[in-house]
Every structure is written in structure tokens, then in C-alpha cells.
MARKOLVEX-15856 format. One record per atom (N, C-alpha, C): atom name; residue number from 1; x, y negated, z negated; residue in three letters. Coordinates in pm, 1 decimal, always signed. Example, Ala and Ser with C-alpha at 12.3 -4.5 7.8 and 13.67 -1.06 7.14 Angstrom:
// residues 2
   at     i          x          y          z    aa
    N     1    +1319.0     +569.0     -780.0   ALA
   CA     1    +1230.0     +450.0     -780.0   ALA
    C     1    +1320.0     +330.0     -780.0   ALA
    N     2    +1285.0     +225.0     -708.0   SER
   CA     2    +1367.0     +106.0     -714.0   SER
    C     2    +1290.0       -3.0     -787.0   SER
END
This chain:
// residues 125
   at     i          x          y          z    aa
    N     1     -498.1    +1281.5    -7838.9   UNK
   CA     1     -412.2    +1209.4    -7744.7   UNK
    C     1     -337.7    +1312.9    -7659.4   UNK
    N     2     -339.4    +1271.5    -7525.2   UNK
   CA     2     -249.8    +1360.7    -7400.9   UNK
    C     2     -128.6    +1346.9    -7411.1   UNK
    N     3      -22.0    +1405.1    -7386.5   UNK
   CA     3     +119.3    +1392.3    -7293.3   UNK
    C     3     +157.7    +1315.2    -7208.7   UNK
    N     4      +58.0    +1262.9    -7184.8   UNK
   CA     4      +75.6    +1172.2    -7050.0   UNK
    C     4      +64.4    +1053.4    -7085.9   UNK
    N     5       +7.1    +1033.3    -7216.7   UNK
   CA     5      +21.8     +923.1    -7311.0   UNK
    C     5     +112.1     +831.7    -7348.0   UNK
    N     6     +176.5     +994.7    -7380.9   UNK
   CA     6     +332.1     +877.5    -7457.0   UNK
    C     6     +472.0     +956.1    -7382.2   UNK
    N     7     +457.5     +997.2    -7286.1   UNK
   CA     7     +558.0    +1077.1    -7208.4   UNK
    C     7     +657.1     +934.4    -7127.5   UNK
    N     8     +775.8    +1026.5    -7189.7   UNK
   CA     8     +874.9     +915.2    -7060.6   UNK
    C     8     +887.0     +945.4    -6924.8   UNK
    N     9     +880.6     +825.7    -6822.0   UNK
   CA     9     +934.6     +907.8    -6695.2   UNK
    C     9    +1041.2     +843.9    -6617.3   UNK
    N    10    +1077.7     +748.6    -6715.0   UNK
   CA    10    +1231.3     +741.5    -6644.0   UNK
    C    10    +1368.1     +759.1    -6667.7   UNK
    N    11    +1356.0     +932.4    -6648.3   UNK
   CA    11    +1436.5     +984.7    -6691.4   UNK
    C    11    +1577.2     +999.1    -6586.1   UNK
    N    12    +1665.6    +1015.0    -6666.3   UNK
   CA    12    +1781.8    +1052.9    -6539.3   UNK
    C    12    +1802.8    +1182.1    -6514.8   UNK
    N    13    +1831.3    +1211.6    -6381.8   UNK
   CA    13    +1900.0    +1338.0    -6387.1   UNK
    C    13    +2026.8    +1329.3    -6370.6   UNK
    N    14    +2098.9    +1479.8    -6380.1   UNK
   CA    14    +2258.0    +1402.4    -6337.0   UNK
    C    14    +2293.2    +1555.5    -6291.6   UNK
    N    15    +2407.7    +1533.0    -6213.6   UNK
   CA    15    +2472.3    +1637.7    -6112.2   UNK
    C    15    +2549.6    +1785.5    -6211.5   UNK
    N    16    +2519.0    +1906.8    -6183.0   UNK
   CA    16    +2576.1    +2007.9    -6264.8   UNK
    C    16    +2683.4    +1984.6    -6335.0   UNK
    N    17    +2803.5    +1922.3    -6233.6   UNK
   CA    17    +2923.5    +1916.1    -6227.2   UNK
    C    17    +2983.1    +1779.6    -6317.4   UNK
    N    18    +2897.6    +1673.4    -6385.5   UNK
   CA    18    +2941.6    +1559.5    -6455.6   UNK
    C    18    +2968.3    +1605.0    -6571.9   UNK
    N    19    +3066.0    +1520.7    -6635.5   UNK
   CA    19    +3111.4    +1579.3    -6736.5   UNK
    C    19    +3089.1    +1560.0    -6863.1   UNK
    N    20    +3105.9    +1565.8    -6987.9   UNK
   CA    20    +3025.4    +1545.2    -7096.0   UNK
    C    20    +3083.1    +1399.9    -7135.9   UNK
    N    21    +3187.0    +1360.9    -7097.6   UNK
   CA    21    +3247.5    +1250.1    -7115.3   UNK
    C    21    +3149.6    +1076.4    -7029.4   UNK
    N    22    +3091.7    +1145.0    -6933.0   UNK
   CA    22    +2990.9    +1056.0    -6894.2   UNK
    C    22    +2865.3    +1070.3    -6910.3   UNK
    N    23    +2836.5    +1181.2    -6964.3   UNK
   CA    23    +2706.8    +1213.5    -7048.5   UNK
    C    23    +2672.0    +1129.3    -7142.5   UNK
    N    24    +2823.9    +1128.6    -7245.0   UNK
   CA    24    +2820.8    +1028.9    -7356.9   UNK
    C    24    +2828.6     +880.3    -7364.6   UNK
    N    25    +2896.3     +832.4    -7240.9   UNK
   CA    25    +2927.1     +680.0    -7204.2   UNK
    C    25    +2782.2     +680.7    -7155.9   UNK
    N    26    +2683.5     +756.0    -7094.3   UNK
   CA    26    +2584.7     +662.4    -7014.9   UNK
    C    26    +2422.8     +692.5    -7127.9   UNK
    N    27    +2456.9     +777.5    -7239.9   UNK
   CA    27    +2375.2     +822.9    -7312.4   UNK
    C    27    +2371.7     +726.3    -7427.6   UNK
    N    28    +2481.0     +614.8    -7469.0   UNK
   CA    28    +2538.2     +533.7    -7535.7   UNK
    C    28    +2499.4     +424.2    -7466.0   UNK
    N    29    +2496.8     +396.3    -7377.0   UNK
   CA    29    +2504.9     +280.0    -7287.1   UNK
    C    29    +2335.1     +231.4    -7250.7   UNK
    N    30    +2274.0     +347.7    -7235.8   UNK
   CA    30    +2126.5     +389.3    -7195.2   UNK
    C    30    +2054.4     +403.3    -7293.3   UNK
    N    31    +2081.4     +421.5    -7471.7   UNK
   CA    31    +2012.6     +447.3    -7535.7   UNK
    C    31    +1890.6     +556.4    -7509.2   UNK
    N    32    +1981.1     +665.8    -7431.5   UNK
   CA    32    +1898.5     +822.9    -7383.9   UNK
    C    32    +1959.2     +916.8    -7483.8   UNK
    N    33    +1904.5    +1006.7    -7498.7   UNK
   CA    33    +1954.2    +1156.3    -7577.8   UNK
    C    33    +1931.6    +1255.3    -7480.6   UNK
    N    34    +1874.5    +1265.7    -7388.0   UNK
   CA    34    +1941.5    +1364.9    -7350.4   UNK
    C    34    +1909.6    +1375.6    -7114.6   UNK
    N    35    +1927.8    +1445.0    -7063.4   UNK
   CA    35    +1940.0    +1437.5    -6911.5   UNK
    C    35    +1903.3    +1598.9    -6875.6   UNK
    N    36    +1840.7    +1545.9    -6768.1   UNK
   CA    36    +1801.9    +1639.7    -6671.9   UNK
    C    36    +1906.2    +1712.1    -6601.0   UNK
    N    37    +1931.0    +1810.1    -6586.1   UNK
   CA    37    +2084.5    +1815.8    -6482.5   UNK
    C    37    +2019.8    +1952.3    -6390.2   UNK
    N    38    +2079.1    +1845.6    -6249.7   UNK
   CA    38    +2011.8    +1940.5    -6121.1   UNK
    C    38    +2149.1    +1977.6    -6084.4   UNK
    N    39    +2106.6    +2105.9    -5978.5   UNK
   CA    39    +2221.9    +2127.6    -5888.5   UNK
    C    39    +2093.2    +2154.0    -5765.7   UNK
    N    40    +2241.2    +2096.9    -5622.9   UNK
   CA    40    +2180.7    +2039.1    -5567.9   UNK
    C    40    +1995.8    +2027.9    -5532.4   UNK
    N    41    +2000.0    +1945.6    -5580.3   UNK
   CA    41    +1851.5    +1856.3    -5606.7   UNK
    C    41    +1817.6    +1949.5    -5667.9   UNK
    N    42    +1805.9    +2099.2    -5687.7   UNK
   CA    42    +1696.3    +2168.7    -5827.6   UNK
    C    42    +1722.7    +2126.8    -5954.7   UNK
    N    43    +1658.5    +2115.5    -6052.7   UNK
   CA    43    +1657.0    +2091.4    -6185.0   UNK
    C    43    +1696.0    +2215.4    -6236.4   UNK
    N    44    +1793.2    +2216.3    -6331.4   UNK
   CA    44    +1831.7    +2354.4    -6360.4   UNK
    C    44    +1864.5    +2356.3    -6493.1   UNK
    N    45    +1828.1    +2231.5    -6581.1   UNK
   CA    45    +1915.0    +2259.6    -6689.3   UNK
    C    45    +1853.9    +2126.9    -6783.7   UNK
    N    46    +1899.1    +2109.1    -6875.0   UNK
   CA    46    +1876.2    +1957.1    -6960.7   UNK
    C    46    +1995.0    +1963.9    -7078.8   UNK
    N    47    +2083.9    +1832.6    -7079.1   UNK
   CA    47    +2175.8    +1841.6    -7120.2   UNK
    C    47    +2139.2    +1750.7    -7239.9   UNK
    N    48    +2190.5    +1757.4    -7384.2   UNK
   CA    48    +2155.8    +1636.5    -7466.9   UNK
    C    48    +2288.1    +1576.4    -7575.8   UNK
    N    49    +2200.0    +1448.2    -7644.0   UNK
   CA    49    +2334.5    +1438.8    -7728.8   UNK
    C    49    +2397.2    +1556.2    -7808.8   UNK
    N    50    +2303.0    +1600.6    -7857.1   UNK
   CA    50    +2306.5    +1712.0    -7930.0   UNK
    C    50    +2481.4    +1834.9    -7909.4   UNK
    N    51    +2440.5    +1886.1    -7691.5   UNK
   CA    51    +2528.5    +1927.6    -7704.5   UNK
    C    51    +2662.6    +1859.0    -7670.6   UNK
    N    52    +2666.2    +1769.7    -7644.7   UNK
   CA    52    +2793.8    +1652.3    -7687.5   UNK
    C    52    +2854.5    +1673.7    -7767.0   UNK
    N    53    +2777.4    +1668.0    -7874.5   UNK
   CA    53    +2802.9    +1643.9    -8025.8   UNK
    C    53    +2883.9    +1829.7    -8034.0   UNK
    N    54    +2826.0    +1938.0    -8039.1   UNK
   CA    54    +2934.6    +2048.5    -7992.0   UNK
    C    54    +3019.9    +2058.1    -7903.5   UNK
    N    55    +3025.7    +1978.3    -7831.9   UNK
   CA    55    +3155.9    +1964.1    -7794.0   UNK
    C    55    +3286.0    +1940.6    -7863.1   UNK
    N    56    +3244.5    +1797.7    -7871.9   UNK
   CA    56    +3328.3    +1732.8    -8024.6   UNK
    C    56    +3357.0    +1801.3    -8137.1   UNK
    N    57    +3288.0    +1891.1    -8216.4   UNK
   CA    57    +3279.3    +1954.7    -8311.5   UNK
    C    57    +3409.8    +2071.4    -8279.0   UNK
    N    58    +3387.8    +2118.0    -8188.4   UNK
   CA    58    +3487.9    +2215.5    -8124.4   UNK
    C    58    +3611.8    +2193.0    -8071.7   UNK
    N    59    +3630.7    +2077.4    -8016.1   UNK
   CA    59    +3733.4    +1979.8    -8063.2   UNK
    C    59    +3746.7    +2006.8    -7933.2   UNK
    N    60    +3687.8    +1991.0    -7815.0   UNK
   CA    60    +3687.8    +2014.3    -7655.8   UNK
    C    60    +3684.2    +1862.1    -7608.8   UNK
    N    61    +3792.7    +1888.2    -7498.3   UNK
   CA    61    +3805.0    +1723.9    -7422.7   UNK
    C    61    +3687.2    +1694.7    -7327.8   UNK
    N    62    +3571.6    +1628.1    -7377.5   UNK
   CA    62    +3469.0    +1579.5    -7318.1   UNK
    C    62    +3503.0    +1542.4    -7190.5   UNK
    N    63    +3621.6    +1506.2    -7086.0   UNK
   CA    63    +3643.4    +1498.5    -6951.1   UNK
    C    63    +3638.3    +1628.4    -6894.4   UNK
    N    64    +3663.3    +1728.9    -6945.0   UNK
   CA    64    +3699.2    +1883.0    -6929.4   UNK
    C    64    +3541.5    +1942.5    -6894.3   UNK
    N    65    +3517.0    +1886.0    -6977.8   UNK
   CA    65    +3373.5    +2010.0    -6984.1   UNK
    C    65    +3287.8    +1939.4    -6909.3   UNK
    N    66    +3176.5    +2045.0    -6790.1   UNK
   CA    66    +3104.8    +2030.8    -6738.8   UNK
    C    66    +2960.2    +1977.6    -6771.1   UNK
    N    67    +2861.0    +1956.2    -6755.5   UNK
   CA    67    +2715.4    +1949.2    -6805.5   UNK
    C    67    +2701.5    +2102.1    -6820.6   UNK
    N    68    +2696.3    +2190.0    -6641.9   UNK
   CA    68    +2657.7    +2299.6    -6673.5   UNK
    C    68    +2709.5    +2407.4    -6770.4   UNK
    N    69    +2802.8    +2366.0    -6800.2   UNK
   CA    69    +2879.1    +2449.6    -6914.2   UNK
    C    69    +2790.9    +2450.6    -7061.9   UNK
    N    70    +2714.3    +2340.0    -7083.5   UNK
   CA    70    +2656.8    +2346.6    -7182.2   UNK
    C    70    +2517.8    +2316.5    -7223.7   UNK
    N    71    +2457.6    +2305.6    -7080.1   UNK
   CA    71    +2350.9    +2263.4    -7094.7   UNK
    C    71    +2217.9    +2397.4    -7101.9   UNK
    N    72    +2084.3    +2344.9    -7181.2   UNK
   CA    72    +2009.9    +2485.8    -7189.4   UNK
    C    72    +1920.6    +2517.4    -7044.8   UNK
    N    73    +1956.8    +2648.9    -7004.8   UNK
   CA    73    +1880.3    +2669.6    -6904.3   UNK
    C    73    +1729.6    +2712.7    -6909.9   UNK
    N    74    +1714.6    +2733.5    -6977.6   UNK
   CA    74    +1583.0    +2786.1    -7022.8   UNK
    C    74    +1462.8    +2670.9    -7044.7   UNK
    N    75    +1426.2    +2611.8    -6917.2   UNK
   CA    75    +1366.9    +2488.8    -6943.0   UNK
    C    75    +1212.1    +2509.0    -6981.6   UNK
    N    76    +1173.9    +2410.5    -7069.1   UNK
   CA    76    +1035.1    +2441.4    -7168.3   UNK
    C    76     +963.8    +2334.0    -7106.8   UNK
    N    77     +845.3    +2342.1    -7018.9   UNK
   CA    77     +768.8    +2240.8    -6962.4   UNK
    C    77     +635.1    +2285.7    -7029.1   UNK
    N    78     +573.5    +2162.1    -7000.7   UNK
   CA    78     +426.4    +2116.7    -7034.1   UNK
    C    78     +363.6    +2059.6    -6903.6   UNK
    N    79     +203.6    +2051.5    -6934.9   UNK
   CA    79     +126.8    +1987.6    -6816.3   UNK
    C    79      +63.1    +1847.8    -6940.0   UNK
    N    80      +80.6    +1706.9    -6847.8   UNK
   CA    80      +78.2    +1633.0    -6877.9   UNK
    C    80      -66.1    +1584.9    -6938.6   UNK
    N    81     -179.4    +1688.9    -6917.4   UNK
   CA    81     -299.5    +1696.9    -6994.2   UNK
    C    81     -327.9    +1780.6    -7129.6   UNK
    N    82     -190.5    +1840.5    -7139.7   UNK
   CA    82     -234.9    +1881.1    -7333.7   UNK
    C    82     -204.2    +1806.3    -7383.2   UNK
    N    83     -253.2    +1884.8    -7507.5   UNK
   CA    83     -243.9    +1757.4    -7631.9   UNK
    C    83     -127.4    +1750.3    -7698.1   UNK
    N    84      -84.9    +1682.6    -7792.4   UNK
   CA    84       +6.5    +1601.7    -7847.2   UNK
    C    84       +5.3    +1738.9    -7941.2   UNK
    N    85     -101.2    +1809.3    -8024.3   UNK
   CA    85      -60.7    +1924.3    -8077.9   UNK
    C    85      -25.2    +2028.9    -7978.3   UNK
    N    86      -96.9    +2084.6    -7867.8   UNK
   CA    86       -0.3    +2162.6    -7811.9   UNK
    C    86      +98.5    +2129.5    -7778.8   UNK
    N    87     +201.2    +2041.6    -7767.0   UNK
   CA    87     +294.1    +1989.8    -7745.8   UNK
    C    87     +405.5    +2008.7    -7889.6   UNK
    N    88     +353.4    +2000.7    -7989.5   UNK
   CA    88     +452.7    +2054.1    -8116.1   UNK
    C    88     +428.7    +2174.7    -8156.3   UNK
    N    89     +331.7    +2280.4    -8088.4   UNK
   CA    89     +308.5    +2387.2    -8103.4   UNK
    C    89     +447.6    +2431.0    -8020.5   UNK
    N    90     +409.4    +2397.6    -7884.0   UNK
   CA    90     +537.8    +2417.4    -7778.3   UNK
    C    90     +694.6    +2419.6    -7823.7   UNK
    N    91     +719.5    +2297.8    -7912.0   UNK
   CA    91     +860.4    +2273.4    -7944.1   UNK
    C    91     +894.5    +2359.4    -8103.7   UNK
    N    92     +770.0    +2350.4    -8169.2   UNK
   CA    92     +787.6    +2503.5    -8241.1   UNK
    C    92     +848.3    +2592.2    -8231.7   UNK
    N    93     +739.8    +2646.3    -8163.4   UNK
   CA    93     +744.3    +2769.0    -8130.9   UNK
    C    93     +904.2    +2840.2    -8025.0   UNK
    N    94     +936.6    +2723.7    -7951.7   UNK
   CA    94    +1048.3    +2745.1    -7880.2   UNK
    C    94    +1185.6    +2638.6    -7942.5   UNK
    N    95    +1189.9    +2593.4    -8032.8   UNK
   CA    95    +1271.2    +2518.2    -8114.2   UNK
    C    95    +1370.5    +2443.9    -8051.3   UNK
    N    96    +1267.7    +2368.5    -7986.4   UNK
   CA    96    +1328.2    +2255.1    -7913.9   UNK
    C    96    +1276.6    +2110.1    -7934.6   UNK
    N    97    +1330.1    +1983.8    -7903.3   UNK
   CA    97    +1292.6    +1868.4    -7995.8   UNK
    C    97    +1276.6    +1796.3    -7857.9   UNK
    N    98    +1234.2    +1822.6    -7716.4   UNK
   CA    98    +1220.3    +1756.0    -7612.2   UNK
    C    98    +1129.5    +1883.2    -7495.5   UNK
    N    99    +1089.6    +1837.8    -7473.1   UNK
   CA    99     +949.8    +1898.6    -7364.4   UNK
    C    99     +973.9    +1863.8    -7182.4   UNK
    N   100     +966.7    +1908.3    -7133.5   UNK
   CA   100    +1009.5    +1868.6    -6977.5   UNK
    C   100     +845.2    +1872.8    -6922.0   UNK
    N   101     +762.3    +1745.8    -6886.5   UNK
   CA   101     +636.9    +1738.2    -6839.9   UNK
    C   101     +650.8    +1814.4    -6680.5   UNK
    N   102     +570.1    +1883.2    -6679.4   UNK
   CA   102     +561.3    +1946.0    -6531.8   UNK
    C   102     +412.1    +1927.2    -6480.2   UNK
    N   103     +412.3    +1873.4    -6308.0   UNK
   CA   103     +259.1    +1841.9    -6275.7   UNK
    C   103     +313.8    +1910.2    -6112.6   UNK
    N   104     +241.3    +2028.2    -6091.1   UNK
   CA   104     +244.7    +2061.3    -5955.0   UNK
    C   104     +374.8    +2081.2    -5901.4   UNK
    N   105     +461.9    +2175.8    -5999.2   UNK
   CA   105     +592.8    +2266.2    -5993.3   UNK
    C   105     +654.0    +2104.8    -6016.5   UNK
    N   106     +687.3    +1996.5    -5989.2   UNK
   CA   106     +727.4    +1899.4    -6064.6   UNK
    C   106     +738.1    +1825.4    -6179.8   UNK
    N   107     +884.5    +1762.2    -6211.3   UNK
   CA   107     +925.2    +1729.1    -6350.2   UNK
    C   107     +881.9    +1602.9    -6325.1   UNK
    N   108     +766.3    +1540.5    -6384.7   UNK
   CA   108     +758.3    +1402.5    -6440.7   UNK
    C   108     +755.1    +1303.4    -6498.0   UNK
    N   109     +776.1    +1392.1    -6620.4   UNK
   CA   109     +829.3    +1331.1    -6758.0   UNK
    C   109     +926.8    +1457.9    -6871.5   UNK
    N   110     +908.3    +1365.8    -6958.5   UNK
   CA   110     +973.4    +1432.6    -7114.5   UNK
    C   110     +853.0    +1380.3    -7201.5   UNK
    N   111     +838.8    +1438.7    -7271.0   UNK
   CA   111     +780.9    +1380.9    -7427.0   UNK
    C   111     +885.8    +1441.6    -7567.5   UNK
    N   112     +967.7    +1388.3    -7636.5   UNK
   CA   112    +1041.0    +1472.3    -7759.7   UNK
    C   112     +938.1    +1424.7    -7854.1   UNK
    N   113    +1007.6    +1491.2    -7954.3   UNK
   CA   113     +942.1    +1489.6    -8099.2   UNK
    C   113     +890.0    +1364.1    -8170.7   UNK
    N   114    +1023.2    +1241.7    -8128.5   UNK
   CA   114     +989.6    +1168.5    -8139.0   UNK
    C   114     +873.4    +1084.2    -8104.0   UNK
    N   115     +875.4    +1094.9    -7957.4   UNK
   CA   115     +728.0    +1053.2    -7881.6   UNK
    C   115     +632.8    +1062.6    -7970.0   UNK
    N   116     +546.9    +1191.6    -8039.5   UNK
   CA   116     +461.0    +1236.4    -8097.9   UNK
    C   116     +496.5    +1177.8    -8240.0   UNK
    N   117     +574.6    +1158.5    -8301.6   UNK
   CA   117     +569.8    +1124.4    -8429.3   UNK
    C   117     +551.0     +939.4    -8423.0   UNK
    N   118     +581.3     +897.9    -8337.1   UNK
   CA   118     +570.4     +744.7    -8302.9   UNK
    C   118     +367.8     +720.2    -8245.2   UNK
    N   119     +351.9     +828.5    -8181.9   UNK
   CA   119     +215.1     +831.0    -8171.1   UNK
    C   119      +98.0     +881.2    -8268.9   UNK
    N   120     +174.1     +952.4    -8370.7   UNK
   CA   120      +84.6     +954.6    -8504.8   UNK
    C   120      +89.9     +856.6    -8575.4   UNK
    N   121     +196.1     +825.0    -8583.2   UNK
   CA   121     +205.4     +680.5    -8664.1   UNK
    C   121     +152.5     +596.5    -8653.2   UNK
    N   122      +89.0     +535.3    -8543.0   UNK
   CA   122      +36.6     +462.0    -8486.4   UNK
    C   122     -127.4     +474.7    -8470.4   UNK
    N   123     -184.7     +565.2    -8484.6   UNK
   CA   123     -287.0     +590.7    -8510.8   UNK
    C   123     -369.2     +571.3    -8648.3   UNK
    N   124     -183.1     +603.6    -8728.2   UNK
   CA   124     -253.1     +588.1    -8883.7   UNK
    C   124     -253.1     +477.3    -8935.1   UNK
    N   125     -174.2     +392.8    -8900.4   UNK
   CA   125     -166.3     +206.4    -8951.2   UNK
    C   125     -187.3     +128.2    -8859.7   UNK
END
């Protein structure tokens, strides 16, 4: 099975500058984990519950803090024709639990971990 399979693509992005406090209201609200975050219009980043959740932990006022303040820049893309194992090879190997689909320098999906474990499953029962 491809990437392109079970990949999401309606994803949000959201502006460098939003803050983790609406990260969490629209990540709650949206039943999303995690966002794309551009500055102006480039994609530069992907923000998730995850780092929310350090926020909180650190005991930081989620209105305060930026996306870009915490989001990972180091974005890990895929082409929407590998497979579902190169795809957990990918998040392996770079220890990440969400994939940024890329087709022709463009972001067109995500696939996370989940994706793939919902698509094995499904194969087997």
C-alpha cells in the first residue's frame, strides 16, 4: 500500500506568529494533532499537540508563546508513491510520528503513524 492511500490532505496551516493557546482551542475543537505553520505563505515548520503539551509542562502561558517558538523546523517529507514501509522506515529513522507528503516541491498531505497502523489493521481483519 502507497502514501497516497491513507494520507490526509486537509490539513491546516497556521501563521508563524499564532499562539499555542489557539493551537490548542482549534486542535481540540478539530480533533487535529498537529499544523503546518507557514510564514508568509512558506511552510516552515509543523507544530503539534505534543509541543503544547511542553508548554504546559513548563508551566508557560499558552497566549505568550508563539507557534514558531516551538515548532520543529526540520521538516521530514515523503513522495506520495512509497510505501507504507518506507514511510515507518522514514519516521524511524528520524523519530518522528507524522510525515509531511511532498509532490513537486509541494505539501499535500501528512500520513502519521497512526495512518499506517489503521492501514495494517485493516488488511489483517
Amino acid at each position: 500500500m502507497k502514501v497516497e492511500n491513507v494520507m490526509i490532505t486537509d490539513m491546516d496551516i497556521i501563521d508563524e506568529n499564532e499562539n499555542l493557546e489557539e493551537v490548542l482551542k482549534n486542535s481540540v475543537e478539530q480533533g487535529k494533532g498537529s499544523f503546518v505553520v507557514a510564514k508568509e505563505g512558506v511552510n516552515v515548520g509543523i507544530v503539534t499537540t505534543w509541543d503544547v503539551l511542553e508548554a504546559i509542562a513548563e508551566g508557560d502561558d499558552l497566549s505568550e508563546v508563539k507557534a514558531w517558538e516551538v515548532m520543529e523546523r526540520d521538516l521530514v517529507t515523503i513522495d506520495p508513491s512509497a510505501s507504507l514501509k518506507e514511510a515507518a522506515h522514514q519516521m524511524v529513522n528520524h523519530v518522528v510520528w507524522r510525515l509531511l507528503v511532498e509532490k513537486n516541491d509541494e505539501i499535500i498531505g501528512m500520513v502519521s503513524a497512526t495512518d499506517i497502523f489503521k492501514a495494517k489493521m485493516s488488511k489483517r481483519y
